[in-house]
DOLO-841510 format. One record per residue: z negated, x negated, y negated of N, C-alpha, C in turn; residue in three letters. Coordinates in steps of 0.02 Angstrom, whole numbers. Last residue first. Example, Ala and Ser with C-alpha at 12.3 -4.5 7.8 and 13.67 -1.06 7.14 Angstrom:
2
     n.zz     n.xx     n.yy    ca.zz    ca.xx    ca.yy     c.zz     c.xx     c.yy   residuo
     -354     -642      112     -357     -684       53     -394     -645       -2       Ser
     -390     -660      284     -390     -615      225     -390     -660      165       Ala
***
This chain:
130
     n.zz     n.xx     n.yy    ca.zz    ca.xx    ca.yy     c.zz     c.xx     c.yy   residuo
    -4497    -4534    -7682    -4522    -4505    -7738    -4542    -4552    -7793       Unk
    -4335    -4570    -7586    -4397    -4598    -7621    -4430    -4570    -7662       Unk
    -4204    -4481    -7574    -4260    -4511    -7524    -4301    -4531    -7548       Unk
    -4176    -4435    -7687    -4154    -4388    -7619    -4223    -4403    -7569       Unk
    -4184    -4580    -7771    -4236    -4496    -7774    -4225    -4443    -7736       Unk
    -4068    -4604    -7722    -4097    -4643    -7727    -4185    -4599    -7723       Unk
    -3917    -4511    -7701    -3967    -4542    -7742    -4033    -4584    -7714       Unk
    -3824    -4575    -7527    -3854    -4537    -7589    -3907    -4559    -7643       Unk
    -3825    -4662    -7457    -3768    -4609    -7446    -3790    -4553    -7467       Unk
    -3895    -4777    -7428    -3921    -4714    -7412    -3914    -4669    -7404       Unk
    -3794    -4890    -7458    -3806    -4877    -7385    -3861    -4827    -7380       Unk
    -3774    -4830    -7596    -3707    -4834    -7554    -3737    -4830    -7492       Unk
    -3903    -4849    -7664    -3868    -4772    -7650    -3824    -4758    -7613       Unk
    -3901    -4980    -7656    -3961    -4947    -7615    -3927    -4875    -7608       Unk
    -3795    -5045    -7737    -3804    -5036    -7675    -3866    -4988    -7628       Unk
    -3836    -4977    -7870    -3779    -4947    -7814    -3777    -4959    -7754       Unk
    -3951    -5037    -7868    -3961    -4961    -7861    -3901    -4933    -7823       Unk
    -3903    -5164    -7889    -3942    -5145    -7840    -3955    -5087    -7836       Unk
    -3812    -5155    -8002    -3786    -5179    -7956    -3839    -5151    -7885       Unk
    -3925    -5092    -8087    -3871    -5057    -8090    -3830    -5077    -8024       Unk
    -3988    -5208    -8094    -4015    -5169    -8076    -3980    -5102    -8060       Unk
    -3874    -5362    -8074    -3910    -5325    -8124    -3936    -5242    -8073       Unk
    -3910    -5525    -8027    -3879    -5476    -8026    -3924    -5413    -8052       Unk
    -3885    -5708    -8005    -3945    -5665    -8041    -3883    -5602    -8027       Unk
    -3893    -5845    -7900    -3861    -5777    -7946    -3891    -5723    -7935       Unk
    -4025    -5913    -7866    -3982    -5882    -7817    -3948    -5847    -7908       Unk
    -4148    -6017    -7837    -4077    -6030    -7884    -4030    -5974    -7867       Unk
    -4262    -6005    -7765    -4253    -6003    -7827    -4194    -5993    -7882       Unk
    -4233    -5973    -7640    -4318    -5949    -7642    -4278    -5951    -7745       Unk
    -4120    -6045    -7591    -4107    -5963    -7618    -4182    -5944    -7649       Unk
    -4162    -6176    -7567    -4112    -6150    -7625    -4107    -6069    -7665       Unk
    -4211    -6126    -7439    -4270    -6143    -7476    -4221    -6131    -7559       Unk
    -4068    -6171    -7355    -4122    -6090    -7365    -4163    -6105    -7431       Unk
    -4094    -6304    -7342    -4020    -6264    -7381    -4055    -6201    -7420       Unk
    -4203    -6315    -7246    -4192    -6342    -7329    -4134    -6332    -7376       Unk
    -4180    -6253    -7173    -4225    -6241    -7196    -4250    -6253    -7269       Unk
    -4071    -6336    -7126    -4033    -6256    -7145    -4092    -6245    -7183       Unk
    -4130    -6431    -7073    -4079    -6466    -7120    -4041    -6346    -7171       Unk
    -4201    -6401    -6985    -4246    -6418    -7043    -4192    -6423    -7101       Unk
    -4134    -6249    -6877    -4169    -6332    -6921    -4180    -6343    -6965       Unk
    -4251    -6094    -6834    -4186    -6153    -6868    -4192    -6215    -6878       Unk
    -4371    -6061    -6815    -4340    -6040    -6781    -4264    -6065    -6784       Unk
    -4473    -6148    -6859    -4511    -6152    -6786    -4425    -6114    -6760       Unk
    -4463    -6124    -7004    -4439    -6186    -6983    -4444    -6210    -6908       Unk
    -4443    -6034    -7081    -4457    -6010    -7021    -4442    -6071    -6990       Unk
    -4410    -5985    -7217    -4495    -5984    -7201    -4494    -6019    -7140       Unk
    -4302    -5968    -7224    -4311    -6042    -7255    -4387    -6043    -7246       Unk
    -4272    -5837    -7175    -4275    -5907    -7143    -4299    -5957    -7183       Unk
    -4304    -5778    -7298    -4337    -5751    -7238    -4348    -5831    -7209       Unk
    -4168    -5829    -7366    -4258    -5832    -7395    -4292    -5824    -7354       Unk
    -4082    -5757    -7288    -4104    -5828    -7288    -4159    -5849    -7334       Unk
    -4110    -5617    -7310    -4103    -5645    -7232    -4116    -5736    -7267       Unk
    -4073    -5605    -7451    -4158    -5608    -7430    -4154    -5627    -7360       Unk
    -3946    -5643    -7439    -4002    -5679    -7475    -4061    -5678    -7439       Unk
    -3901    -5528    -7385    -3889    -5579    -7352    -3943    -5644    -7378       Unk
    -3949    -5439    -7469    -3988    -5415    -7418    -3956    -5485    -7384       Unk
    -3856    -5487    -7598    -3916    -5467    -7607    -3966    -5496    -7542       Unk
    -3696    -5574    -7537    -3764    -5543    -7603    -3812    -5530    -7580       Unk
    -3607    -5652    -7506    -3634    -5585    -7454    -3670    -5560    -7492       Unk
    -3627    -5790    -7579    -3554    -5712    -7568    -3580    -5674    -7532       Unk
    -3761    -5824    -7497    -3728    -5803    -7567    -3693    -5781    -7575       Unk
    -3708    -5850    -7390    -3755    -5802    -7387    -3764    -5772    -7473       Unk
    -3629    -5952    -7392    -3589    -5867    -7367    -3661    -5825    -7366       Unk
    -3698    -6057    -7437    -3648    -6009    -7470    -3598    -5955    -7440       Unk
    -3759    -6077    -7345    -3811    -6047    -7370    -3746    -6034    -7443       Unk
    -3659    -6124    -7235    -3705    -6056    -7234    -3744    -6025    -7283       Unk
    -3643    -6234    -7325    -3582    -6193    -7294    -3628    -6110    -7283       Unk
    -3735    -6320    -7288    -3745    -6294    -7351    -3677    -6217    -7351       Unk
    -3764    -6319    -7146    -3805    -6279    -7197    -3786    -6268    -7240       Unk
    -3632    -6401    -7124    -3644    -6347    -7108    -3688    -6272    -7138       Unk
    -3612    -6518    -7259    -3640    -6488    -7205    -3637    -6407    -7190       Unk
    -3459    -6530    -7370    -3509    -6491    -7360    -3555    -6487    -7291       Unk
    -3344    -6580    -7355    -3370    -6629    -7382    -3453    -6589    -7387       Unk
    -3245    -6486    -7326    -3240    -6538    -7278    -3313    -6580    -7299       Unk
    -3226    -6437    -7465    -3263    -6387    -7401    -3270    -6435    -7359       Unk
    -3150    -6466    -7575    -3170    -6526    -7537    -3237    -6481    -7494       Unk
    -3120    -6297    -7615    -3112    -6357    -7627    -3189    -6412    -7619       Unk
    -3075    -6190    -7518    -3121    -6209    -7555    -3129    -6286    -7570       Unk
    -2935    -6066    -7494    -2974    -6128    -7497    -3002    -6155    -7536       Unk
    -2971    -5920    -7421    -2943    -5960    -7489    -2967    -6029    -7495       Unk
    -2910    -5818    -7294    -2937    -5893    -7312    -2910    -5910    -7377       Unk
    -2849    -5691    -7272    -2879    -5688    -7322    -2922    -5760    -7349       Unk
    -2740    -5694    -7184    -2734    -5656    -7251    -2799    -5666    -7305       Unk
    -2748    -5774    -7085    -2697    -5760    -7122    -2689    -5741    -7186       Unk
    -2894    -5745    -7050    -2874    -5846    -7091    -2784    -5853    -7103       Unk
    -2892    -5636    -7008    -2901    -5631    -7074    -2886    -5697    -7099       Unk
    -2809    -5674    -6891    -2773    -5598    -6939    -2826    -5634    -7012       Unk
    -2900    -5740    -6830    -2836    -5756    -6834    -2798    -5721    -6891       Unk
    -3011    -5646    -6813    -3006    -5700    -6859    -2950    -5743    -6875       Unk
    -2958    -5523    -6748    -2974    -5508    -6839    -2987    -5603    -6880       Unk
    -2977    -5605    -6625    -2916    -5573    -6668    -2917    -5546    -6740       Unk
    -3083    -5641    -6613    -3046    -5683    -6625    -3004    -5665    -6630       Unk
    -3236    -5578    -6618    -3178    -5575    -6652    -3114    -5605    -6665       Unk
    -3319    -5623    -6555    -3270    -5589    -6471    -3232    -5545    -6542       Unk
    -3424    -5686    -6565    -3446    -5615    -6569    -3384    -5560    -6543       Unk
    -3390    -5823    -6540    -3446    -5782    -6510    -3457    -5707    -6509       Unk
    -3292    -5814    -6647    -3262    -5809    -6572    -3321    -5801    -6530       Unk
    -3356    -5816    -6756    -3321    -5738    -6753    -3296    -5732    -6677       Unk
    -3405    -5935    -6751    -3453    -5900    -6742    -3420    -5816    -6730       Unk
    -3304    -6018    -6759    -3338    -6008    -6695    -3394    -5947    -6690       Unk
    -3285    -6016    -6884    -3241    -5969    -6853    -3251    -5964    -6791       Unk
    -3341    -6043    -7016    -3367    -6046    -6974    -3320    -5964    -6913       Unk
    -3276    -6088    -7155    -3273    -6130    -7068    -3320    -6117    -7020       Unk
    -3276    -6008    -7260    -3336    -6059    -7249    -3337    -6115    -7183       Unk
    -3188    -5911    -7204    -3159    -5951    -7274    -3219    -6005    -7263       Unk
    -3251    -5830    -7099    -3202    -5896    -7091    -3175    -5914    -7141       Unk
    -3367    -5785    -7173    -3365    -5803    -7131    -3295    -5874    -7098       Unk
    -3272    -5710    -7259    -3325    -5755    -7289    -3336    -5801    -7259       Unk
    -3206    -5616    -7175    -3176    -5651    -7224    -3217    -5718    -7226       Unk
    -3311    -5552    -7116    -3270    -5593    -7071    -3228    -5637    -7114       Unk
    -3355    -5462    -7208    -3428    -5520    -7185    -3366    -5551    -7140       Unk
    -3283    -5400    -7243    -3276    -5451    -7307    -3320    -5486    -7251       Unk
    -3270    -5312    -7130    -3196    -5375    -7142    -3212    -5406    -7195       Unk
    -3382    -5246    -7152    -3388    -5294    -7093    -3313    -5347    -7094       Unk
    -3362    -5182    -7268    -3401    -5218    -7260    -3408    -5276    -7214       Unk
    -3251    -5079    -7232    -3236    -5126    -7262    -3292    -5188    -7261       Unk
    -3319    -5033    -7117    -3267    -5079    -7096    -3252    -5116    -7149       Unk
    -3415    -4959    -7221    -3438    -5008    -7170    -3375    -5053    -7155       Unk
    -3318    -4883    -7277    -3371    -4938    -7311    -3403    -4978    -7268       Unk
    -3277    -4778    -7186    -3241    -4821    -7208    -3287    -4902    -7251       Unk
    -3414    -4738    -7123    -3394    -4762    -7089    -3317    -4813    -7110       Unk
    -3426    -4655    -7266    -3472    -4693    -7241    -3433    -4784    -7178       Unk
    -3322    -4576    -7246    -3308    -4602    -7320    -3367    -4672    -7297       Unk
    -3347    -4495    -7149    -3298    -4565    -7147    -3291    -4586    -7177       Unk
    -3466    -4424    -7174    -3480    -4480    -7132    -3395    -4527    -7132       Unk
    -3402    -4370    -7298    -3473    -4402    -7311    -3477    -4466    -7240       Unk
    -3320    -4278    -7206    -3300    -4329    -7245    -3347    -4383    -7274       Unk
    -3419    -4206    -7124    -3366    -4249    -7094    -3331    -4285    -7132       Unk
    -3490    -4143    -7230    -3529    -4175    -7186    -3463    -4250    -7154       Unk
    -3391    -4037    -7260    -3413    -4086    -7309    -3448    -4144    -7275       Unk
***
């Protein structure tokens, strides 16, 4: 039972890590998958999975980021809320993209966050927390 629990695990992750490569190069940022020495899943995914965003060309960089941090949901959010504190560690121009998420972010329901908390705990919720 153990050995399925961990690939049922280890399947959710890969899926996880091909939506964060999706997102990633649907937003143009495909240098960043060739830093990380994906440039074959990025070729493969700007096959299959680039949808185009209309007038994307017409977006700074920041703002580009601070909508893949939005499609990423929750824990990608709070990473750029984090930053939008951190103006000593990004630019000012992302700091001020960031700062967007402190207020305006899509709203999601408690049901949405429980599942996720139970998915990367790989159980209830009360297993681990009293």
């Amino acid at each position: 039972m153990l050995n399925v629990l961990k690939i049922n695990r280890n399947i959710r992750s890969i899926r996880r890590y091909l939506n964060i490569v999706r997102v990633l190069s649907t937003y143009g940022f495909d240098q960043v998958l060739e830093m990380l020495g994906l440039a074959d899943v990025m070729v493969r995914s700007r096959r299959l999975f680039r949808r185009p965003i209309p007038d994307i060309a017409r977006l700074t960089a920041a703002e580009r980021m601070r909508l893949v941090l939005e499609e990423l949901g929750p824990t990608f959010i709070k990473l750029g809320q984090i930053l939008s504190t951190r103006p000593d560690v990004i630019p000012h121009a992302f700091v001020q993209e960031f700062e967007k998420l402190q207020d305006n972010v899509p709203s999601f329901s408690f049901e949405e966050v429980l599942a996720q908390i139970t998915g990367e705990l790989g159980g209830p919720v009360e297993q681990f927390f009293a």
